[in-house]
ChimeraX commands (.cxc) that place a marker at each C-alpha (Angstrom):
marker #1 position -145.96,-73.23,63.20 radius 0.5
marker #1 position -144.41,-69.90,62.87 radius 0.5
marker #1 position -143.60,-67.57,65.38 radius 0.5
marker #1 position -145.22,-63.78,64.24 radius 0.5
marker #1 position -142.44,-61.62,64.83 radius 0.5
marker #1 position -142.56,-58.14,66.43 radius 0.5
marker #1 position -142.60,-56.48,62.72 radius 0.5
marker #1 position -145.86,-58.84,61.43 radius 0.5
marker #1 position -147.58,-57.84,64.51 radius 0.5
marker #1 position -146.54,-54.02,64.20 radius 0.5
marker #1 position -147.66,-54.15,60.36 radius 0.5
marker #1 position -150.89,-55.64,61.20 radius 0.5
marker #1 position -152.13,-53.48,63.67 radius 0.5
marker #1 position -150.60,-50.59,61.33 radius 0.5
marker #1 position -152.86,-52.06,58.42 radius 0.5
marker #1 position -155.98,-51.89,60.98 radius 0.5
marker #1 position -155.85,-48.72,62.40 radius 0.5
marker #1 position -155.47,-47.73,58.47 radius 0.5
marker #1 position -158.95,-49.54,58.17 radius 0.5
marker #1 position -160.30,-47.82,60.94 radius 0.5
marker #1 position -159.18,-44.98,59.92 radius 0.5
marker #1 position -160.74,-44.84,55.93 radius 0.5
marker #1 position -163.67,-46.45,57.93 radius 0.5
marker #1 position -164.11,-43.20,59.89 radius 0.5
marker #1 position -163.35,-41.18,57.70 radius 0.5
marker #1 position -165.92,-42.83,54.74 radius 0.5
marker #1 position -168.48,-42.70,57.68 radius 0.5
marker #1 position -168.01,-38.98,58.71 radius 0.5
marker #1 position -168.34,-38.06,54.80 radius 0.5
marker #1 position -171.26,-40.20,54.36 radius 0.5
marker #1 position -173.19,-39.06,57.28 radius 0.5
marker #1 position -172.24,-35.13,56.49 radius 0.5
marker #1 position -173.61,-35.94,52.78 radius 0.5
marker #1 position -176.90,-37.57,54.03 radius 0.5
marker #1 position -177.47,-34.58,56.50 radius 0.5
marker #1 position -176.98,-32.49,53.74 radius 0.5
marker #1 position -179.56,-34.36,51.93 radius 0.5
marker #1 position -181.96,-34.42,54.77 radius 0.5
marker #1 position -181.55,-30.44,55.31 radius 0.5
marker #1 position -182.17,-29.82,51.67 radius 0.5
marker #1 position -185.00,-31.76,51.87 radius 0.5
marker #1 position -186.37,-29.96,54.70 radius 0.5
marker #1 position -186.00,-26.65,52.83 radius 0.5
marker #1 position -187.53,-27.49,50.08 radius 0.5
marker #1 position -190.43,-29.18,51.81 radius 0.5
marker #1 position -190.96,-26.14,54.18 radius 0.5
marker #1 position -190.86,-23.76,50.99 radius 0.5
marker #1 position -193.49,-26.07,49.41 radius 0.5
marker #1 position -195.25,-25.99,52.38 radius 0.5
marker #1 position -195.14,-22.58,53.08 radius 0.5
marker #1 position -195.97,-21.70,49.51 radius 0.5
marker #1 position -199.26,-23.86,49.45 radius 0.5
marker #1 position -200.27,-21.82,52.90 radius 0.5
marker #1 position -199.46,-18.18,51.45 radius 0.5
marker #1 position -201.61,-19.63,48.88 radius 0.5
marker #1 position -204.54,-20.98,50.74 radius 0.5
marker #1 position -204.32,-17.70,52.93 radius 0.5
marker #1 position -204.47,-15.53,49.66 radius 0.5
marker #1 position -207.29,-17.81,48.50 radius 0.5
marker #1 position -209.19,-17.45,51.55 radius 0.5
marker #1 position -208.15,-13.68,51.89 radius 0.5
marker #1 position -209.78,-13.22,48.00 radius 0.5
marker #1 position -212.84,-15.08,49.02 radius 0.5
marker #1 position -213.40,-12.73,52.61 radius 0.5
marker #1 position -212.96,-9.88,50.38 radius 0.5
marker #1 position -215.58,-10.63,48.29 radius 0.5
marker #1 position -218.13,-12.05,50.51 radius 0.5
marker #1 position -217.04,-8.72,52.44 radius 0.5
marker #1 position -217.89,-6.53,49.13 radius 0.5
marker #1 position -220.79,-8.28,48.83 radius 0.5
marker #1 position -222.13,-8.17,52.59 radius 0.5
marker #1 position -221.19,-4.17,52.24 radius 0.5
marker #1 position -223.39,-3.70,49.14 radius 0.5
marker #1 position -226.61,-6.30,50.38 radius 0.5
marker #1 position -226.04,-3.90,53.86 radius 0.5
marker #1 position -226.18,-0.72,51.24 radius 0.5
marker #1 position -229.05,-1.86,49.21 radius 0.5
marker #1 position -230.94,-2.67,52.36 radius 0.5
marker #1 position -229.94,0.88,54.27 radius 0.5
marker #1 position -230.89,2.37,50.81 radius 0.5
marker #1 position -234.42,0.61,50.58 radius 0.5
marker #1 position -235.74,1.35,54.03 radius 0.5
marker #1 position -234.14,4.92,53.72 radius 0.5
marker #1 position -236.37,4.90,50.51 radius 0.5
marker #1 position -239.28,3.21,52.47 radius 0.5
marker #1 position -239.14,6.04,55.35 radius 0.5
marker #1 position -240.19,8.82,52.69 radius 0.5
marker #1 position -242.38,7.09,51.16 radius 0.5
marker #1 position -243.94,6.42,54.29 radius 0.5
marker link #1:1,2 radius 0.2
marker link #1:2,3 radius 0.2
marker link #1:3,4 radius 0.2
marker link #1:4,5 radius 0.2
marker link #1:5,6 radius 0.2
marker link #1:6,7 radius 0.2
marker link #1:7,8 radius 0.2
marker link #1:8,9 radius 0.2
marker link #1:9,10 radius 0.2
marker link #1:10,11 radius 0.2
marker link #1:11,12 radius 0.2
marker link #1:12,13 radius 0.2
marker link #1:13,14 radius 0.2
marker link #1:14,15 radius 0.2
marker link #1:15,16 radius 0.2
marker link #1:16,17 radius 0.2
marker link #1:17,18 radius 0.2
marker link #1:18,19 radius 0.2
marker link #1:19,20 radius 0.2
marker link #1:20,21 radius 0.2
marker link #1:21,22 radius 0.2
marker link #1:22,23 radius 0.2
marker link #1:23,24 radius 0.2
marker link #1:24,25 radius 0.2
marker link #1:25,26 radius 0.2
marker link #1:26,27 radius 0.2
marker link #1:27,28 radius 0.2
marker link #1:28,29 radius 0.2
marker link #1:29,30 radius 0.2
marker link #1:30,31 radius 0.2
marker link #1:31,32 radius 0.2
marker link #1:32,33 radius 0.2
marker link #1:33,34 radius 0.2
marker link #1:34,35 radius 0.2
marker link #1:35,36 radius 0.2
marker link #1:36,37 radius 0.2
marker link #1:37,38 radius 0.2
marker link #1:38,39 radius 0.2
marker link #1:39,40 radius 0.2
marker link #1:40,41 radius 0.2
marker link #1:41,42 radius 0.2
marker link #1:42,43 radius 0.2
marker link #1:43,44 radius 0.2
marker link #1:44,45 radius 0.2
marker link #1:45,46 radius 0.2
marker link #1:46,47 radius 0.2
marker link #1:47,48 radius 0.2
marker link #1:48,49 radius 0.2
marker link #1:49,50 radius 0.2
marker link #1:50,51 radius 0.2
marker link #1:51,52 radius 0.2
marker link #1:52,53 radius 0.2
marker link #1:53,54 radius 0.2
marker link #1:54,55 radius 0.2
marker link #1:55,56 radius 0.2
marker link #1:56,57 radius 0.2
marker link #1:57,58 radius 0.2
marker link #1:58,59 radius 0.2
marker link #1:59,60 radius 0.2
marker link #1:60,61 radius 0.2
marker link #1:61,62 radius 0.2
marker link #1:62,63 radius 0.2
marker link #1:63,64 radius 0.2
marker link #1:64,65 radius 0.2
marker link #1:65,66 radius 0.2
marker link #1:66,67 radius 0.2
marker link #1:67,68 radius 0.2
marker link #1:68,69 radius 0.2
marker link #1:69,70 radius 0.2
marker link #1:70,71 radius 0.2
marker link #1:71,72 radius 0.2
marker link #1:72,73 radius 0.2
marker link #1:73,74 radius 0.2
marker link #1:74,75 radius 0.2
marker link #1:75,76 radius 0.2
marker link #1:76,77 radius 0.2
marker link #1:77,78 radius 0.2
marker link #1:78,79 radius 0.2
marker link #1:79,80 radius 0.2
marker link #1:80,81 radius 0.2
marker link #1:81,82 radius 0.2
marker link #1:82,83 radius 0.2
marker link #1:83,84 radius 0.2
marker link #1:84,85 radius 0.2
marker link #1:85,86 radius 0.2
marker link #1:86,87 radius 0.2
marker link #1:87,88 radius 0.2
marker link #1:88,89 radius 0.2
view
């Protein structure tokens, strides 16, 4: 059996810590990518999101208006008619 000498041991926790290190390191740059990813993600999901609500609220906005027109001229037309009816009468 051979005896490891002093250098051996030396080189092999050198050639670890190496390891460890690249291991780190491939770590840190994979987790920064995939919160990059994730982030991006978010913003583009929040702008879709947001842009389908500005776009129901427009809809829905639109569709007040006009039931709002139309309330305003049934209201008119019914002012107008007993108005009308009042000198008649």
């Amino acid at each position: 059996m051979s005896r490891l000498s002093p250098r051996t041991i030396l080189l092999f926790i050198f050639i670890i810590t190496i390891f460890i290190i690249v291991f780190i390191v491939v770590f840190i740059i994979v987790f920064i990518i995939a919160i990059f990813i994730i982030v991006f993600t978010i913003i583009v999901f929040t702008i879709i999101v947001f842009t389908i609500i500005v776009f129901i609220i427009i809809v829905i906005f639109i569709i007040v208006f006009i039931i709002a027109i139309f309330i305003i001229i049934v209201f008119i037309i019914i002012v107008f008619i007993i108005i009308v009816f009042i000198i008649i009468a």
